[in-house]
C-alpha positions as CSV (number, residue, x, y, z in Angstrom):
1,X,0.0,0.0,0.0
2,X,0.8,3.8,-0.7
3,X,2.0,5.8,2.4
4,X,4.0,8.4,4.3
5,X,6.7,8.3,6.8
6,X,8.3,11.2,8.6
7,X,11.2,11.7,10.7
8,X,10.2,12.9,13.6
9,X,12.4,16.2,14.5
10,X,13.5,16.1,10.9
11,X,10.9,18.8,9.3
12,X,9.1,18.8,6.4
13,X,12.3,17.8,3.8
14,X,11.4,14.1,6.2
15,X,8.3,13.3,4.9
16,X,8.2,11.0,1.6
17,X,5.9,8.5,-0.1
18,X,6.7,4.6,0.9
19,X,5.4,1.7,-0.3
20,X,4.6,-0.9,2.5
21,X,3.1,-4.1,2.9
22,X,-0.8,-4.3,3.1
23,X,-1.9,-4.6,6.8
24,X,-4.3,-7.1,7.8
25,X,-6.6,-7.1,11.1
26,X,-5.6,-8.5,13.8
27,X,-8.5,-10.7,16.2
28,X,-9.8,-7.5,17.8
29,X,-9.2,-5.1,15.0
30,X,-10.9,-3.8,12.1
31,X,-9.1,-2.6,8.8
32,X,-10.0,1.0,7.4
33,X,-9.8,1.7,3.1
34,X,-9.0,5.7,3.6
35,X,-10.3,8.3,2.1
36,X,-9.7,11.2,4.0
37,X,-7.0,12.7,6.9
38,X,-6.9,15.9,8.6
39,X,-4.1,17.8,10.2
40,X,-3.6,19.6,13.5
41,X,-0.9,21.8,14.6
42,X,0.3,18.4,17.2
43,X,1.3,17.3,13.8
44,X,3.6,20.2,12.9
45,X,5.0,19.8,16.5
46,X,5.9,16.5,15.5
47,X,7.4,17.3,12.4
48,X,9.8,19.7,13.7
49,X,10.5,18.4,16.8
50,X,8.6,19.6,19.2
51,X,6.4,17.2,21.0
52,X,7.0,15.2,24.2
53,X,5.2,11.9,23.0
54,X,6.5,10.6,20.0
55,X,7.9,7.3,18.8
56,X,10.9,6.9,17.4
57,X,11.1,7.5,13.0
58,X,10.6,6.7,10.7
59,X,6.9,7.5,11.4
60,X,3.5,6.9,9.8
61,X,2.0,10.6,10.3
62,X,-1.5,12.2,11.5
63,X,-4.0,11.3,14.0
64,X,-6.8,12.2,12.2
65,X,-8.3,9.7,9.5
66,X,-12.0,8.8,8.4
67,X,-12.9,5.9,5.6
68,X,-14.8,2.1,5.2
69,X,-14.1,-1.0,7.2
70,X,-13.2,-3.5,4.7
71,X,-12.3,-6.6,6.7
72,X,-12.8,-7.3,10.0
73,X,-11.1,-9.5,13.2
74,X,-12.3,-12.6,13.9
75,X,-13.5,-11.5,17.5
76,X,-15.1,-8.2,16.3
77,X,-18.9,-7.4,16.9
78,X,-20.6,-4.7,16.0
79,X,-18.4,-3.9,12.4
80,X,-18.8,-5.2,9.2
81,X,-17.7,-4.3,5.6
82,X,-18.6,-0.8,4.2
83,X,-19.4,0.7,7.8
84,X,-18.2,4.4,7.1
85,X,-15.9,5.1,10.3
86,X,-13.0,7.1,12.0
87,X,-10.0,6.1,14.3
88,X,-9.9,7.9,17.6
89,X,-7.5,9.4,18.4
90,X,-5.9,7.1,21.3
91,X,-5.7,3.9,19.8
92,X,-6.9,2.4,23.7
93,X,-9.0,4.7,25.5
94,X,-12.1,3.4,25.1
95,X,-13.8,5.3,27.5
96,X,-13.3,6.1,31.7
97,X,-10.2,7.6,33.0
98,X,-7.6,7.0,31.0
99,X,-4.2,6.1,32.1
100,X,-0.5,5.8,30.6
101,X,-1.3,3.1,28.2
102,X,-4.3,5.0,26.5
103,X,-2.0,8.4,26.0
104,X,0.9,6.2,24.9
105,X,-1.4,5.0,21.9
106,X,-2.1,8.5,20.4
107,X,-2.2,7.8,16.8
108,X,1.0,9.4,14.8
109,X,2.8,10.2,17.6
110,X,3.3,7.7,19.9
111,X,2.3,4.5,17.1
112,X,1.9,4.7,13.3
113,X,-0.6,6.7,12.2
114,X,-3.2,7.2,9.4
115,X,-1.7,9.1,6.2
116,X,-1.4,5.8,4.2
117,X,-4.2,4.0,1.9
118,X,-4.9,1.2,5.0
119,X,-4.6,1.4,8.6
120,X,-5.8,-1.3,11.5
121,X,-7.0,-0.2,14.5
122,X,-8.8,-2.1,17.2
123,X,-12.6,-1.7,17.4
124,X,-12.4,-0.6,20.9
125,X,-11.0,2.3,19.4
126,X,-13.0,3.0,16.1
127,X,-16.7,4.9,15.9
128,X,-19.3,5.4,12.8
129,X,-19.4,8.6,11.3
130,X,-22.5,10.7,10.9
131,X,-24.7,9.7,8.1
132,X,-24.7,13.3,6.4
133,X,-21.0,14.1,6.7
134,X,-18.4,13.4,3.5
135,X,-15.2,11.4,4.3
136,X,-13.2,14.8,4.0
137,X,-15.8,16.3,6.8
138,X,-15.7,13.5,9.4
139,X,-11.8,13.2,9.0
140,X,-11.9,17.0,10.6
141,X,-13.4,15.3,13.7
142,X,-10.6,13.0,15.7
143,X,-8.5,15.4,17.2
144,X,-10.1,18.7,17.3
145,X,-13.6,18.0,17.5
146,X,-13.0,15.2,20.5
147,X,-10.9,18.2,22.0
148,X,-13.1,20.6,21.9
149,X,-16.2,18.5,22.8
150,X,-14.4,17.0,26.0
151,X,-13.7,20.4,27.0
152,X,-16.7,21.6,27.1
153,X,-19.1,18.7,28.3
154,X,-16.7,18.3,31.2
155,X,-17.3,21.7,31.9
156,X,-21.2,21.0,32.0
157,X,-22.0,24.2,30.1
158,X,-25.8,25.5,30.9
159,X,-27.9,27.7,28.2
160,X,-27.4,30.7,28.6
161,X,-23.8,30.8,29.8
162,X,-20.8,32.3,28.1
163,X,-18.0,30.8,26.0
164,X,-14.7,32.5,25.1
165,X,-13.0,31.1,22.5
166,X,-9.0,32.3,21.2
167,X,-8.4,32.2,17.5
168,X,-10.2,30.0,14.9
169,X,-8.3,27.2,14.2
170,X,-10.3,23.6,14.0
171,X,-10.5,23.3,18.0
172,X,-12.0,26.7,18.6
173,X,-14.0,26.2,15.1
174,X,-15.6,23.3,16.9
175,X,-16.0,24.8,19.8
176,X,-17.4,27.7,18.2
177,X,-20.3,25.5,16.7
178,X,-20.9,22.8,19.3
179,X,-21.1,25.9,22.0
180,X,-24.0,27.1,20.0
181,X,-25.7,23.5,19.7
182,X,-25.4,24.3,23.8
183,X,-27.4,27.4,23.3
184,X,-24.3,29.1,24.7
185,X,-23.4,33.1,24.1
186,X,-20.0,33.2,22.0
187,X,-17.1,35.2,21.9
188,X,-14.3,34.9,19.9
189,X,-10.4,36.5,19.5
190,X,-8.9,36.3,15.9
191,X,-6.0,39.1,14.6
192,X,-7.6,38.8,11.2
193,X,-11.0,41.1,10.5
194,X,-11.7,38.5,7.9
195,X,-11.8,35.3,9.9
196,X,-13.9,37.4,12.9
197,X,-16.4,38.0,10.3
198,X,-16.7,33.8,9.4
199,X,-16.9,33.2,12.9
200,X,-19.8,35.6,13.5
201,X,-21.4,33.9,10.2
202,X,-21.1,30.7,11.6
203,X,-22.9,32.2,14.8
204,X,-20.8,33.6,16.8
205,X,-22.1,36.5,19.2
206,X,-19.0,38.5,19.3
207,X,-15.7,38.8,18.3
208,X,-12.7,40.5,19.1
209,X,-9.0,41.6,17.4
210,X,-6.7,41.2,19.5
211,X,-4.2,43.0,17.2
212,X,-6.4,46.0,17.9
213,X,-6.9,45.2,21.7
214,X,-4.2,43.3,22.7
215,X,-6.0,43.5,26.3
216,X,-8.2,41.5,25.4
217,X,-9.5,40.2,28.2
218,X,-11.0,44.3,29.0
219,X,-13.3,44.1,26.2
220,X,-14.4,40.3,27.0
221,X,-15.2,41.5,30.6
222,X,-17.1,45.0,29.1
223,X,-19.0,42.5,26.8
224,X,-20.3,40.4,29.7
225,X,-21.1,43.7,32.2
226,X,-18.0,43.3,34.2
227,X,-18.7,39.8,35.0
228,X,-16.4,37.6,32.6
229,X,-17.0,34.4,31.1
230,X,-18.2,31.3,32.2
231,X,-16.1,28.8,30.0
232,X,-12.6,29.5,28.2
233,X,-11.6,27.2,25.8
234,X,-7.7,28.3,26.0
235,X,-5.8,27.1,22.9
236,X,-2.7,29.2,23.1
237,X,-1.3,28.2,27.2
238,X,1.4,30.3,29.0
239,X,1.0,33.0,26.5
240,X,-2.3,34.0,26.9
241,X,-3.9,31.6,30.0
242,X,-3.6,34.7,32.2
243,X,-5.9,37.2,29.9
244,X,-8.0,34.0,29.9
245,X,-7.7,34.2,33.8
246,X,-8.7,37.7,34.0
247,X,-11.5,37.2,31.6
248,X,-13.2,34.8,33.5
249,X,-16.2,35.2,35.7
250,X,-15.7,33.6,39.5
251,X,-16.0,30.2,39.5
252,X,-15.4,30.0,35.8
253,X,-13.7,26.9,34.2
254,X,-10.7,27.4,31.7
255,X,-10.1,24.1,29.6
256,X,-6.5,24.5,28.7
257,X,-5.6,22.6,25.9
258,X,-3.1,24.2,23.7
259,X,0.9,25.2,23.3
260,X,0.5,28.0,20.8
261,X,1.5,31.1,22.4
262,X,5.0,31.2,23.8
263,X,5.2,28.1,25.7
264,X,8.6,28.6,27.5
265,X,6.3,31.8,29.8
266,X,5.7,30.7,33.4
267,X,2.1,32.7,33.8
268,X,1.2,33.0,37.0
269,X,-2.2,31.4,38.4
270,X,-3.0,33.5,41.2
271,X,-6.1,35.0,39.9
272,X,-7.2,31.1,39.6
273,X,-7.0,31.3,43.5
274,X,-9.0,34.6,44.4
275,X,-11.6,33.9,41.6
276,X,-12.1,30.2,42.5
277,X,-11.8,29.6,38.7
278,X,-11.1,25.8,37.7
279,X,-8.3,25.0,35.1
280,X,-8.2,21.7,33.8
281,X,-6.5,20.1,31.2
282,X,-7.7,18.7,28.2
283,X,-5.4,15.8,25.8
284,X,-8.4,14.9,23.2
285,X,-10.6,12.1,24.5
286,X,-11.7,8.9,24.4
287,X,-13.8,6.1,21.9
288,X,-16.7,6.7,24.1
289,X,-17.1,10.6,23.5
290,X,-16.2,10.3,20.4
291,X,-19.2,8.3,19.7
292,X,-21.7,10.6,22.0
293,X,-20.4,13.7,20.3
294,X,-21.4,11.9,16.8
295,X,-24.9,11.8,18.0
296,X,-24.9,15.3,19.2
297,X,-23.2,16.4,15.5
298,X,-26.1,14.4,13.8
299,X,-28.4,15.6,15.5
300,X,-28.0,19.4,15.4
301,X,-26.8,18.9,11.3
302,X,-23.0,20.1,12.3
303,X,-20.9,20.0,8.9
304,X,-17.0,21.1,9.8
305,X,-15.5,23.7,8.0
306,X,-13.3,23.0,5.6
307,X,-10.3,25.6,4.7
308,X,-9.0,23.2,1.8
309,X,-8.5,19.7,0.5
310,X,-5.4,18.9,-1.1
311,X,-5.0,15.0,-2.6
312,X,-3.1,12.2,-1.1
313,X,0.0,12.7,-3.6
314,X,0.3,16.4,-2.3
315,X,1.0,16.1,1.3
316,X,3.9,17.6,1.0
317,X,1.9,20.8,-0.3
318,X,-1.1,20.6,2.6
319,X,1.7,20.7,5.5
320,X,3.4,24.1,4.1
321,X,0.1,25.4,3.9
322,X,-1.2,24.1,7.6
323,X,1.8,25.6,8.4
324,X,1.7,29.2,7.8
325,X,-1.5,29.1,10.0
326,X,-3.5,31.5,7.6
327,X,-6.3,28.8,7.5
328,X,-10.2,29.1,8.9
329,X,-11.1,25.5,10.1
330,X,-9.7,22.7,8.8
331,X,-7.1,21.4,5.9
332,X,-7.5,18.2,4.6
333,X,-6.0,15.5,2.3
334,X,-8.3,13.3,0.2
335,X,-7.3,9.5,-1.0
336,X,-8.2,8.5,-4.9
């Protein structure tokens, strides 16, 4: 079968086109024909470098893969040929509390992952994709979907209550339109006028440029009456977590998830402590919410947004482009 391998550490010049033998499923497995992968900015990490849990290279790349089961284990239930489905993200969190096994089985990081024509995966760790979504649209959903969605249902959001979300790339996309399946009241930080204005047409209540306000956390607070925010969805870590601090309401709950903002600062936390504000940290999520947030997606008729789909043979091409971070949801790479 046709697929990549990268070096991890060893940049982009590292990733190349193999040719390796065809995988077949193992008892408890299923194997996946597919069509579509996503990438996440863990993947550039990777690339260059830059991530704590990575196997050693040469390295099947991305977590993020959707396609048909066409063969199955001999112990498998539930599966059968032509079931349209996606790989979660941990290979072995199936649901629960996860443990050291589960995050050592993150897919392209710390065991091969799903660029290439045929992956196996067990079926503990596999889910059906919504009915009205493409290939290219479900592959969006592994990583930053299951990240965004376990950061916010852990949070136990009510109607009503207020969501912050930094920037617009495919976590706070997601976040963006599951927090309005939650009936919540959106705001969202971009330094680009023109994403702002996607975000409010995908619904979001208000927006801010933090170029122009690089306080941003004032005009969140003026936008809530002084109060702050019930819910931060904080991709960008020791840069920014304490704005996000100060632009939460007491007893808020920030879900920090990413490294994206200069992550050698040491913020401090004290306004965690007089605002009784919860930080918790968020590393995807497991089989189990992957499935439950399916249901939610199906049910309210969520479709991912798409930046741009480049085709299996220009890989290459997609990562420079994921990489100057110019995109507005997701970019993909679609199989023949």
């Amino acid at each position: 079968m046709n697929a990549y391998h990268i070096q991890p550490g060893g940049g982009l010049d590292t990733l190349r086109p193999v040719t390796l033998p065809d995988p077949e499923p193992g008892p408890d497995e299923v194997l996946i024909r597919v069509r579509a992968n996503s990438l996440n900015y863990r993947d550039t990490l990777i690339l260059h470098g830059r991530y704590g849990r990575t196997a050693p290279g040469p390295l099947i790349p991305l977590s993020d893969g959707a396609g048909e089961i066409i063969a199955v284990g001999a112990n498998v239930e539930g599966f059968r040929h032509g079931d349209r489905v996606a790989g979660n993200f941990m290979r072995r969190w199936a649901g629960g509390r996860p443990d050291e096994r589960a995050f050592r089985s993150a897919l392209g990081g710390d065991t091969p992952g799903a660029l290439a024509e045929c992956i196996t995966l067990p079926a503990s760790g596999v889910v059906r994709i919504p009915d009205h979504l493409s290939f290219e649209e479900a592959a969006t959903l592994p990583c930053a979907a299951v990240t965004a969605w376990n950061a916010l249902t852990a949070a136990a959001p009510e109607p009503g209550q207020t969501l912050l979300l930094l920037g617009t790339g495919g976590v706070s996309v997601f976040g963006l339109q599951l927090g309005r399946a939650f009936g919540l009241e959106t705001i969202v930080t971009s330094s680009s006028d023109e994403k702002l204005a996607r975000a409010r047409e995908l619904g979001a209540r208000h927006t801010i440029n933090y170029r122009q306000h690089p306080d941003w956390d004032r005009p969140v607070r003026d936008l809530t009456g002084g109060r702050g925010v019930d819910h931060v969805v904080e991709v960008g870590g020791p840069g920014t977590l304490e704005r996000s601090l100060r632009a939460a309401a007491v007893g808020g709950v920030i879900s920090l998830i990413g490294l994206l903002d200069t992550p050698d600062r040491q913020p401090s936390i004290l306004p965690a402590i007089g605002g009784g504000i919860t930080i918790r940290g968020v590393y995807v999520g497991s089989t189990e919410m992957f499935a439950a947030m399916n249901r939610a997606i199906a049910a309210h008729r969520i479709r991912p947004v798409i930046d741009r789909a480049f085709p299996f043979d220009a890989a290459r091409e997609a990562y420079a482009y994921f990489e100057q971070q110019k995109h507005f949801g997701k970019v993909v790479i679609t199989h023949a």
